[in-house]
C-alpha positions as CSV (number, residue, x, y, z in Angstrom):
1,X,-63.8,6.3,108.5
2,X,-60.4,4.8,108.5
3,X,-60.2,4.4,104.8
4,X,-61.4,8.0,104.5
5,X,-58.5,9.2,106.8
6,X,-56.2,7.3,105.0
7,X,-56.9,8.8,101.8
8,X,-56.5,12.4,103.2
9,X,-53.2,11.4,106.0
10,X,-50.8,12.7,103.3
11,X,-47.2,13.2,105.3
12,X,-47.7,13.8,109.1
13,X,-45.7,16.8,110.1
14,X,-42.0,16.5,112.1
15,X,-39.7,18.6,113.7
16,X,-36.3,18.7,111.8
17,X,-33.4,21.1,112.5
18,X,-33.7,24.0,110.5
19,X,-30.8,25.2,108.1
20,X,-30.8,28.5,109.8
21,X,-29.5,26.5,112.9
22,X,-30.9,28.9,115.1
23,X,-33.8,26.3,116.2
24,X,-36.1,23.7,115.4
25,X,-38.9,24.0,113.3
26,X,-41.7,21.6,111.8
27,X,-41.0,20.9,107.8
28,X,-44.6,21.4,106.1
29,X,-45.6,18.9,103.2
30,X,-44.0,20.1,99.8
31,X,-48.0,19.7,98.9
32,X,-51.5,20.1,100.3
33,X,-52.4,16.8,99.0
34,X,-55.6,16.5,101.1
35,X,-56.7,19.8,99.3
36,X,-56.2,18.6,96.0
37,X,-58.3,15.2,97.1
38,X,-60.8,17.1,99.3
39,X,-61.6,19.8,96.0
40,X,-62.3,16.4,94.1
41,X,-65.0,15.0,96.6
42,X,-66.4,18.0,96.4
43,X,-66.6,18.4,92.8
44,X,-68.0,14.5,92.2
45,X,-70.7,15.1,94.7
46,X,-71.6,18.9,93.2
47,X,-71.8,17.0,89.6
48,X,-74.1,13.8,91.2
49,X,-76.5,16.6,92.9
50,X,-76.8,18.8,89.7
51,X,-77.4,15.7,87.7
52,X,-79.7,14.4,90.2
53,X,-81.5,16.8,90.1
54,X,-82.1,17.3,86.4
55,X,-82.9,14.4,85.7
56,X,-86.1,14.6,88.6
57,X,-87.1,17.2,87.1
58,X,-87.0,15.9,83.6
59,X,-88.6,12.7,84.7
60,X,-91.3,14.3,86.2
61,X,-91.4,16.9,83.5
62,X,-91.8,13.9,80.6
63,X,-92.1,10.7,82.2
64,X,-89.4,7.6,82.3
65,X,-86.3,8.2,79.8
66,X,-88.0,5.8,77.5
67,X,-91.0,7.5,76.7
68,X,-88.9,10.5,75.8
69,X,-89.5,12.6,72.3
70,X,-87.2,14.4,69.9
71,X,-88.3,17.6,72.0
72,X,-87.7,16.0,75.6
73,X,-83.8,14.9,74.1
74,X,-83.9,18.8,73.0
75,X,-84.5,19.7,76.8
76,X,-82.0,17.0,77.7
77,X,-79.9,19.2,75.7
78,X,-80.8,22.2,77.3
79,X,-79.9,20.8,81.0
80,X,-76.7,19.4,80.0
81,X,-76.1,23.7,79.3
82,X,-77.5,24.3,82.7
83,X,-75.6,21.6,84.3
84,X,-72.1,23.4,82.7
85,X,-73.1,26.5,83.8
86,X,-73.8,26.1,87.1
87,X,-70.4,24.4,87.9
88,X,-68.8,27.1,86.4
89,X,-71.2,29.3,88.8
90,X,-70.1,26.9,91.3
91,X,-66.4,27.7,90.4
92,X,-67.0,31.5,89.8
93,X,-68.0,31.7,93.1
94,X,-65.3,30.6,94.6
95,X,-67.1,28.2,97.1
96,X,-64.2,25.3,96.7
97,X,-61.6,28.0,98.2
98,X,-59.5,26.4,100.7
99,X,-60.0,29.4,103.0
100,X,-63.4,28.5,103.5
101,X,-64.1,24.9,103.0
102,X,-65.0,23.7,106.0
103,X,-66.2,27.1,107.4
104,X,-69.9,26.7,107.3
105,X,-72.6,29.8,106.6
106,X,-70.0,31.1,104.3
107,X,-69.7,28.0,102.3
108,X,-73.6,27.4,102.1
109,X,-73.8,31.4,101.3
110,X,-71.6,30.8,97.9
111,X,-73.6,27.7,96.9
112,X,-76.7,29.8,97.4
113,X,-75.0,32.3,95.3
114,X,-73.8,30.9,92.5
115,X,-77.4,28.6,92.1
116,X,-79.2,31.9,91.9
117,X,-76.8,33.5,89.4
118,X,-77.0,30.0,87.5
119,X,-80.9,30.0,86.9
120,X,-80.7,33.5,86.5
121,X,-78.3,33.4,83.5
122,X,-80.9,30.9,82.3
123,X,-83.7,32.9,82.7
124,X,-82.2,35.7,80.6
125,X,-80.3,33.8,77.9
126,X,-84.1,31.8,77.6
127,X,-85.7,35.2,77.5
128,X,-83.4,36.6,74.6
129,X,-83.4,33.3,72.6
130,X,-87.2,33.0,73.3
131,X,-86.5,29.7,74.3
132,X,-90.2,28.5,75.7
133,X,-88.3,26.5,78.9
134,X,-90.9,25.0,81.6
135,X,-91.4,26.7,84.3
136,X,-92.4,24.0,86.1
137,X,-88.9,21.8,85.5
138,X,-86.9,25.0,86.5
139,X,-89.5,25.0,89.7
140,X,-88.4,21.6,90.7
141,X,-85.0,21.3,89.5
142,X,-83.7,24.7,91.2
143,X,-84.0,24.0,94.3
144,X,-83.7,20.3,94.8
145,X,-80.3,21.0,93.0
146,X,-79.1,23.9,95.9
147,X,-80.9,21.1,98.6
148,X,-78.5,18.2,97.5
149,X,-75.4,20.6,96.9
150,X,-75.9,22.1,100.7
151,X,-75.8,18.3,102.1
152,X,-72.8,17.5,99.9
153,X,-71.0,20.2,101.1
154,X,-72.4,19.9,104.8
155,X,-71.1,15.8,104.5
156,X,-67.8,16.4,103.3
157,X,-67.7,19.6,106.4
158,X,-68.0,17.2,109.0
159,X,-65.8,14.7,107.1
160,X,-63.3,17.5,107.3
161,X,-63.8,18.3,110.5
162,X,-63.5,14.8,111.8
163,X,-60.1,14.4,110.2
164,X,-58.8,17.8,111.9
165,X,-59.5,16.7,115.0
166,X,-57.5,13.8,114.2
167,X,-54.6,16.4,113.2
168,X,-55.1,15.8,110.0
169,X,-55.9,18.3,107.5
170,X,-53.8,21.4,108.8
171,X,-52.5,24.4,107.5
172,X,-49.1,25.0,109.6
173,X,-48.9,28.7,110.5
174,X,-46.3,30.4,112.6
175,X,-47.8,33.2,114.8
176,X,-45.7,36.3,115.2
177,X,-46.2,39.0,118.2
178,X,-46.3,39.9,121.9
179,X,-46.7,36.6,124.5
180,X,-50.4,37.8,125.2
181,X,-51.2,38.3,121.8
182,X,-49.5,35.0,120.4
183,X,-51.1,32.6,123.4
184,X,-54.7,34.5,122.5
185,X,-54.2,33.3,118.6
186,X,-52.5,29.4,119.7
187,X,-55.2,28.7,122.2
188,X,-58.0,29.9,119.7
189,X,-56.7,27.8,117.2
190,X,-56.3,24.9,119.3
191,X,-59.8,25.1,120.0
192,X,-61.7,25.8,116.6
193,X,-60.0,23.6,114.5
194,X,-62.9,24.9,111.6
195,X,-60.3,27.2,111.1
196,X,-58.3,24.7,109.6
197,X,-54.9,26.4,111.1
198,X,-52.3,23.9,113.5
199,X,-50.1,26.8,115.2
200,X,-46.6,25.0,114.9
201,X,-44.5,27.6,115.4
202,X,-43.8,30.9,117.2
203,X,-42.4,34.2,117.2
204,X,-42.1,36.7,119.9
205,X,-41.5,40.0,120.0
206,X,-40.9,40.4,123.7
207,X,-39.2,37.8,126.2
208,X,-40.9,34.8,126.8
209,X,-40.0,34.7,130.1
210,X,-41.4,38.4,131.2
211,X,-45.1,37.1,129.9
212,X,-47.6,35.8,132.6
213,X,-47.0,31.6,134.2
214,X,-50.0,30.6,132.5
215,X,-48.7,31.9,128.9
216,X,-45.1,30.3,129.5
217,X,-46.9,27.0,129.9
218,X,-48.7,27.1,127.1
219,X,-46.2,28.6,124.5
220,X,-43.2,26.1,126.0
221,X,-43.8,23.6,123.6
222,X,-44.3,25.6,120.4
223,X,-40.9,25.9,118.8
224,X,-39.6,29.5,119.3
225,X,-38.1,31.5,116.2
226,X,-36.1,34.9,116.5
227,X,-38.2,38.0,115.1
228,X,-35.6,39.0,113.1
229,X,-35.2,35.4,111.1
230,X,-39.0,34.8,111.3
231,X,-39.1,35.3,106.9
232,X,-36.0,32.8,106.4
233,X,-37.5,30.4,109.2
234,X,-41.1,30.3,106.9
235,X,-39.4,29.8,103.5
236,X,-37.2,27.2,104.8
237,X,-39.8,25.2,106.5
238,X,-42.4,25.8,103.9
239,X,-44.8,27.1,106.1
240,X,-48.0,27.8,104.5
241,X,-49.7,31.3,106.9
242,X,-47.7,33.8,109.1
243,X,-49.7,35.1,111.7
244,X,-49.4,38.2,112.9
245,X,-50.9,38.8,115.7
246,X,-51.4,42.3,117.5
247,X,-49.1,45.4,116.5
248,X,-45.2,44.5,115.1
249,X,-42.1,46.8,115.8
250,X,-41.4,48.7,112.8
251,X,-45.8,49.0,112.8
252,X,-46.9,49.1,109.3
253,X,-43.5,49.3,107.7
254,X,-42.9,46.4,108.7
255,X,-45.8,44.4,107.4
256,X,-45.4,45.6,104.3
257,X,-42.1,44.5,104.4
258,X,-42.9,40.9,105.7
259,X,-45.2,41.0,102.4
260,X,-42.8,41.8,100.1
261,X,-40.5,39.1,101.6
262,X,-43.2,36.4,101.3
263,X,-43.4,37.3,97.7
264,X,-43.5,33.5,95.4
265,X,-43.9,31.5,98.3
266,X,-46.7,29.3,99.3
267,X,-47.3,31.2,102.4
268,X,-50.4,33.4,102.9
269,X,-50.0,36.5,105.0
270,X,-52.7,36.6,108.1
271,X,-53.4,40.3,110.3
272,X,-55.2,38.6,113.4
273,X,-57.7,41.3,114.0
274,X,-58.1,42.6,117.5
275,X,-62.0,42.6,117.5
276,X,-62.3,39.4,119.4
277,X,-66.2,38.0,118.8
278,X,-67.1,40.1,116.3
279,X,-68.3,37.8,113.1
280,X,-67.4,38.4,109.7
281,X,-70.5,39.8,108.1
282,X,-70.4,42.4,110.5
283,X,-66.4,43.4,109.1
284,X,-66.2,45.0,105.9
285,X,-62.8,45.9,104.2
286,X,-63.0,49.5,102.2
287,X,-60.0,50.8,100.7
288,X,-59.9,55.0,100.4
289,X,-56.8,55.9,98.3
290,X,-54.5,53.5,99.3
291,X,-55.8,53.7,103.1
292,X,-57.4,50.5,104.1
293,X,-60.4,51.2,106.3
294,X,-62.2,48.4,108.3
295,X,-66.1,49.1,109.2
296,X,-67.4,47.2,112.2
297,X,-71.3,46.9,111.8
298,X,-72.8,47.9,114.9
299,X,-75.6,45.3,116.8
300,X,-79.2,46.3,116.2
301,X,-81.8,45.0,118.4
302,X,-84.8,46.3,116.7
303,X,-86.0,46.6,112.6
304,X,-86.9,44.5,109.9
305,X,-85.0,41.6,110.5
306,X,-85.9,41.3,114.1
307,X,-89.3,41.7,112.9
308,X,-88.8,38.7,110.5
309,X,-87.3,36.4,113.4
310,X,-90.5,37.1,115.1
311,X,-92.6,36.0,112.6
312,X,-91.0,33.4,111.7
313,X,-91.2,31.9,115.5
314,X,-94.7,32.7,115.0
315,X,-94.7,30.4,112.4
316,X,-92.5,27.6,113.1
317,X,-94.0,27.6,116.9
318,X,-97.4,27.2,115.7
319,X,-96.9,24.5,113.0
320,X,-94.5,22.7,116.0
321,X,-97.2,22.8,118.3
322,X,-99.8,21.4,116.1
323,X,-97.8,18.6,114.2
324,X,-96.2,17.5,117.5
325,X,-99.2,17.5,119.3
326,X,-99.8,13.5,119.6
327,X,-96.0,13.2,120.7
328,X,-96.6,15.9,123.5
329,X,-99.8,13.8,124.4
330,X,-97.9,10.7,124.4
331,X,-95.0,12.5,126.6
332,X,-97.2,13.8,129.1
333,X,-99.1,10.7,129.2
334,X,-95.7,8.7,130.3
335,X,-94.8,11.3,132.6
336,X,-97.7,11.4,134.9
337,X,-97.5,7.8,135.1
338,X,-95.9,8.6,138.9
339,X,-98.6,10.7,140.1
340,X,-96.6,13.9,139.5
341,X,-98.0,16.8,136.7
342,X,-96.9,16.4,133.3
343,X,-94.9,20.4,133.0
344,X,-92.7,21.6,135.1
345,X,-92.8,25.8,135.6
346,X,-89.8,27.9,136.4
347,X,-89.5,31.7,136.6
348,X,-86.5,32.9,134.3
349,X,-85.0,35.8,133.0
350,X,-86.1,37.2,129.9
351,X,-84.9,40.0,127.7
352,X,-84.3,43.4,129.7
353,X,-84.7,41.5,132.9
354,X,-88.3,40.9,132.7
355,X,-89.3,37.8,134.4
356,X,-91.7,35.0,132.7
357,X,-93.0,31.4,133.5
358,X,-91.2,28.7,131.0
359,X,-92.7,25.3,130.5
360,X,-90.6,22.1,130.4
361,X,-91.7,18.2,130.9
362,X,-91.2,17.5,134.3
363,X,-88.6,15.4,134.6
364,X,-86.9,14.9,137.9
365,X,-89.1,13.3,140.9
366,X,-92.1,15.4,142.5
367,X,-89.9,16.8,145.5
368,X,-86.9,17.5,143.4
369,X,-86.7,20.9,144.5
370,X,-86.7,20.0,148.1
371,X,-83.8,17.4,147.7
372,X,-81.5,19.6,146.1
373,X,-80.0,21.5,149.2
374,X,-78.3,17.7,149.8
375,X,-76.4,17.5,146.4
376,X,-75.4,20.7,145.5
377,X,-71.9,19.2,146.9
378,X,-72.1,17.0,144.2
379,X,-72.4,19.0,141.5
380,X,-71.0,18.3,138.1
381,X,-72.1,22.5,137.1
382,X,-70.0,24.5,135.7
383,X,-69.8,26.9,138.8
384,X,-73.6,29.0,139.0
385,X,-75.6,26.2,137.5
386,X,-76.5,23.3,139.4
387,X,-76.0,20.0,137.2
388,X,-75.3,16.2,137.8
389,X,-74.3,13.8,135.4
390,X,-76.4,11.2,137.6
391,X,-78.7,13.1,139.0
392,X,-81.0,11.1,141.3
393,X,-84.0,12.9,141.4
394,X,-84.1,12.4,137.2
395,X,-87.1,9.9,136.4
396,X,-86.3,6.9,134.5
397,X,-88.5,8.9,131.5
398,X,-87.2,12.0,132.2
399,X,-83.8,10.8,131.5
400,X,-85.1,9.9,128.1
401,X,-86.5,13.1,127.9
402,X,-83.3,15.3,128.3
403,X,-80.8,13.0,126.3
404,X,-83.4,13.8,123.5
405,X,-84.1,17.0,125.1
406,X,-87.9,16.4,124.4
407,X,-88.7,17.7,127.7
408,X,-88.3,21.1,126.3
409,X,-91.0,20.7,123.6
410,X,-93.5,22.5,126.1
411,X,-91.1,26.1,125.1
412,X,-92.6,26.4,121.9
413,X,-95.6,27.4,123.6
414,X,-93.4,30.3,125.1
415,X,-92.4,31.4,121.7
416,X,-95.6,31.4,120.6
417,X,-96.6,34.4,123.2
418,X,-92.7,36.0,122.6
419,X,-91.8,35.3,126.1
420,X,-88.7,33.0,123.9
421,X,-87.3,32.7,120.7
422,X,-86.9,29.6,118.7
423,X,-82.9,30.6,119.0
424,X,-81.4,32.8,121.4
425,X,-79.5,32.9,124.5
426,X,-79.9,30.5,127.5
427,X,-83.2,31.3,129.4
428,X,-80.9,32.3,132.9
429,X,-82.8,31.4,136.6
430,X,-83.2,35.0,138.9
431,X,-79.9,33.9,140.9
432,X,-77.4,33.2,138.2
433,X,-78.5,36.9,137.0
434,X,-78.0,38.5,140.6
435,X,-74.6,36.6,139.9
436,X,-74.1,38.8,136.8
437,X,-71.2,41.3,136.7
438,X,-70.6,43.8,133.8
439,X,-70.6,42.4,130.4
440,X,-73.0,39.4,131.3
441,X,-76.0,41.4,131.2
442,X,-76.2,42.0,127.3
443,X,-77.3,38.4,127.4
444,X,-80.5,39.7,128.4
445,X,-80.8,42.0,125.5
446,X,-82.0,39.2,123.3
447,X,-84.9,36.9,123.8
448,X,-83.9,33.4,125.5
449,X,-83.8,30.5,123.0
450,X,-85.4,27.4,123.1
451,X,-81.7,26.2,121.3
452,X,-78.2,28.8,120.7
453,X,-74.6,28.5,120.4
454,X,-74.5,26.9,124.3
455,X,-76.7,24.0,123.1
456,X,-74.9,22.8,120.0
457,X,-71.3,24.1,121.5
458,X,-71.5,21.7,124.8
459,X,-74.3,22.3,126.9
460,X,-73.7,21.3,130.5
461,X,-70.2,20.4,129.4
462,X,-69.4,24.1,129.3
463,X,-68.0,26.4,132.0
464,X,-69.4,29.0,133.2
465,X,-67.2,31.7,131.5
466,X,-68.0,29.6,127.7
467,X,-71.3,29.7,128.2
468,X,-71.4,33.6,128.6
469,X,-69.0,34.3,126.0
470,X,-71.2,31.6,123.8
471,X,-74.1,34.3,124.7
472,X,-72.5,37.3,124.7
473,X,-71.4,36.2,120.8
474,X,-74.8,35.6,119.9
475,X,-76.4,38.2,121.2
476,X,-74.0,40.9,118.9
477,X,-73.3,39.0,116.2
478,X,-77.1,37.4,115.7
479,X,-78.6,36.9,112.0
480,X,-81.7,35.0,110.4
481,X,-79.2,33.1,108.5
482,X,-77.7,31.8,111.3
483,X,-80.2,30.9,113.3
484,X,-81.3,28.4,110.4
485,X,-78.1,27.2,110.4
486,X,-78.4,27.0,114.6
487,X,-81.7,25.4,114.1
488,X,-80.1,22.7,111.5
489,X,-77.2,21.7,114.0
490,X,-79.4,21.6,116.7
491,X,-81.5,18.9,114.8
492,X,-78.0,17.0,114.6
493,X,-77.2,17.6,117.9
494,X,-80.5,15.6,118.8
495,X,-78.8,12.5,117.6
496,X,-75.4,12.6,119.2
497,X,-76.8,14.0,123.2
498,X,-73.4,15.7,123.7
499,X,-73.5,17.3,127.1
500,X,-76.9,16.6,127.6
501,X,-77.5,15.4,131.1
C-alpha cells in the first residue's frame, strides 16, 4: 500500500501568503497528477478484463490457441474490433470522469452502459454484414467482460478511497456562503471523502463571529477569504471547485457573474443544493427556455419495483436457506452445546408499526435478559440501544457469531414470510420506537432489513442520530440497484467486522 500511495502522493498542499495580501490561502498543485495516473490504472485493467475475457470465450469457443483454424484467427479478428469498440464505449460513456471515479452505483451504471451499447453495436453491424458470429462466444464473453470490468473499477474505488483518507487525492475547493450553510458543506465533506473534495478554504458572507459556538469552532481553522476577493483568491491559488453553498447576495446575478469570472480556469463551479438526503437519481436537471428547472422524484412505497424487491427476497431467501442449511445445522449444533436453545426470538417493529417475532442465533448466555438491568451503566450504545463492546453475557460462540454476524442467518426465514427484507432499515425493539419523535417514524415505512446503510456505515459504532438519518436516507431514496450494491458491501463488510460487537 505504501508504494501505491507513493505513486499517487503528488505535491502535498501548504499554506503560502497569497498575492492579494489579504490572507492566507492553500496553493493547489499546478496538476492533478494522481488523476492522470489513476485514469491509466483504470484504463490497463479495463484493457486486461476485455482481453480476458475474449480470449475465454474464444478458447472455449475453439479450443487452445494452437488448434486454432484460418476461420478461428478470422474471429480473433473480429474480437480485436469488439475489444476497440468497447473502450471507445468505455470512453463514450464517460465512466473515467473525474467527477465520478470513485463514486460507486454511478460508476458501475456507465460500465453497464457502455458494455450494452458495445454488444449492441455488434449485434447490428453483425446483422447488416450478415456476419454469422456465435452466439454462444458473445454469451460468455459479454458478461464475464462487464464482471471483471465492475471488480477493476470496484479495486481501484477502494484504492482511491484508501488514499483520500490518507489526504491524498483531493480536489481543493473553497466554499462560499452563510456560517450555517458553509459549516453544513465543510463538515459533509470532511466526512464523505467519496466526494473526493478537501474544503481548504472559506468564504463568508455574514460575520463569522455572529454564527453559532459550535460553527466558530469548526470554521476557525479554515483560512477565511473576503466575499468580494473570493474570484482573485481562486485564480491565484489555483483552486480547482468553488462552492457555493446556499443563496449569494446579488442572488442569481451573481452566480452568473462568478461564472463568467471563472472563465479559462481550472476551477469548476459547484451550486450545493439545499435538498439534503435526497440521491441523485431522484434529481433531474430540465432546462425550459433558458429557465433551469430541477425535478425532485417523489418516494413510492408501492408498484413494480417494490414488487420486484419482493420477489427477489423470495428468491434469494429461499436459495439462502437451502444452500446454507448444513452451516445453520452446524451453528445450532455449537450453540446448544450450553444447554440453552439454538434461536433467540425478539418482538420488533416492522413496517407501519406492526409488530413480528425475528429469529437470530442465540448468542449471549441463557439469563441474558435478566442480567442486563446491572450493565446498562456500562453501555457502550449510542444513546437508545443497549450495546457493550465486552459484553459478558456474549458466549464464547456467540462472539464468533456476531463478529461474522452469522447469528443473523436465522432472518432469512423472516424474509421468506415478508415480515423482513433482504435490505432495509434496522429492525427497531417496541421501546426505541415509543422513543421516536417526528421524522423517525418513516423508518417504519419500509420493511426492516436483514443488512442497510447502518450495517455497512458503522453498525454499533454509530450514534443514535446516524443511524436514523442512515434510515431515514434509505427509506426515500431506496432502489433495486442499490440494494445489490448494499448486498455486495455487506459481503465485504463480513471480512473486516467493523462495528460489530
Amino acid at each position: 500500500m505504501s508504494s501505491i500511495s507513493q505513486a499517487f502522493a503528488g505535491p502535498r498542499i501548504e499554506v503560502v501568503p497569497a498575492s492579494t495580501g489579504v490572507t492566507s490561502v492553500p496553493y493547489q498543485p499546478r496538476t492533478l497528477a494522481w488523476y492522470a495516473r489513476l485514469v491509466t490504472g483504470i484504463v490497463a485493467g479495463d484493457v486486461a478484463a476485455i482481453v480476458t475475457s475474449l480470449l475465454v470465450g474464444s478458447i472455449v469457443r475453439f479450443g487452445p490457441v494452437s488448434d486454432w483454424s484460418t476461420s478461428s484467427a478470422l474471429y480473433a479478428i473480429a474480437a480485436a474490433a469488439v475489444a476497440v469498440v468497447w473502450l471507445f464505449a468505455l470512453s463514450g460513456a464517460k465512466s473515467r470522469a473525474k467527477r465520478i471515479i470513485g463514486e460507486g452505483l454511478t460508476e458501475y451504471q456507465r460500465v453497464t452502459n457502455a458494455t450494452l451499447v458495445a454488444f449492441g453495436c455488434v449485434a447490428i453491424v453483425c446483422y447488416l454484414a450478415r456476419f454469422d458470429f456465435a452466439r454462444g462466444y458473445i454469451a460468455l464473453a459479454m458478461p464475464l467482460g462487464w464482471t471483471l470490468l465492475l471488480a477493476n473499477r470496484f479495486a481501484w474505488r477502494s484504492i482511491l478511497l484508501r488514499l483520500r483518507r490518507e489526504g491524498r487525492c483531493l480536489t481543493g475547493a473553497m466554499v462560499v456562503g452563510s456560517p450555517d450553510d458553509v459549516d453544513l458543506t465543510v463538515t459533509q465533506l470532511r466526512s464523505n471523502l467519496a466526494a473526493g473534495y478537501r474544503p481548504a478554504a472559506v468564504s463568508l458572507t455574514s460575520p463569522l463571529d455572529d454564527a453559532r459556538p459550535s460553527v466558530r469552532a469548526r470554521l476557525a481553522g479554515l483560512p477565511c477569504v473576503p466575499y468580494a476577493e473570493v474570484v482573485e483568491a481562486t485564480r491565484t491559488s489555483r483552486m480547482r471547485a468553488l462552492m457555493l453553498a446556499g443563496d449569494l447576495p446579488g442572488g442569481r446575478e451573481r452566480i452568473r457573474q462568478l461564472g463568467w469570472a471563472l472563465e479559462n480556469s481550472d476551477a469548476e463551479l459547484i451550486l450545493v443544493s439545499r435538498l439534503t438526503d435526497v440521491a441523485g437519481p431522484r434529481i433531474h436537471l430540465r432546462p425550459v427556455a433558458g429557465l433551469p428547472m430541477v425535478h425532485v422524484q417523489l418516494p413510492q412505497y408501492s408498484g413494480f419495483n417494490h414488487s420486484l424487491k419482493r420477489a427477489f427476497d423470495i428468491v434469494a431467501a429461499s436459495l439462502g436457506l437451502i444452500l446454507l442449511a448444513p452451516l445453520l445445522a452446524v451453528i445450532a449444533i455449537s450453540v446448544r452445546r450450553d444447554g440453552g436453545k439454538a434461536l433467540f426470538r425478539q418482538q420488533r417493529v416492522g413496517v407501519g408499526g406492526t409488530t413480528f417475532t425475528m429469529l437470530k442465533f442465540r448468542s449471549m448466555v441463557v439469563d441474558a435478559e435478566e442480567r442486563r438491568a446491572e450493565l446498562e451503566a456500562l453501555s457502550d450504545g449510542n444513546g437508545v440501544l443497549f450495546k457493550m463492546r465486552s459484553d459478558p453475557r456474549v458466549t464464547p460462540v456467540g462472539r464468533r457469531l456476531r463478529r461474522s454476524s452469522l447469528d443473523e442467518l436465522p432472518q432469512l426465514w423472516n424474509v421468506l414470510r415478508g415480515d423482513m427484507s433482504l435490505v432495509g432499515p434496522r429492525p427497531p425493539l417496541a421501546r426505541e420506537v415509543e422513543q421516536y419523535e417526528g421524522n423517525e417514524t418513516r423508518r417504519l415505512l419500509s420493511k426492516p432489513g436483514i443488512t442497510g446503510l447502518w450495517q455497512v456505515s458503522g453498525r454499533s459504532d454509530l450514534t443514535w442520530e446516524e443511524s436514523v438519518r442512515l434510515d431515514l436516507y434509505y427509506v426515500e431514496n431506496w432502489s433495486f440497484t442499490g440494494d445489490l450494491l448494499l448486498i455486495l458491501r455487506t459481503l465485504i463488510q463480513l471480512f473486516t467486522h467493523d462495528g460489530a460487537y
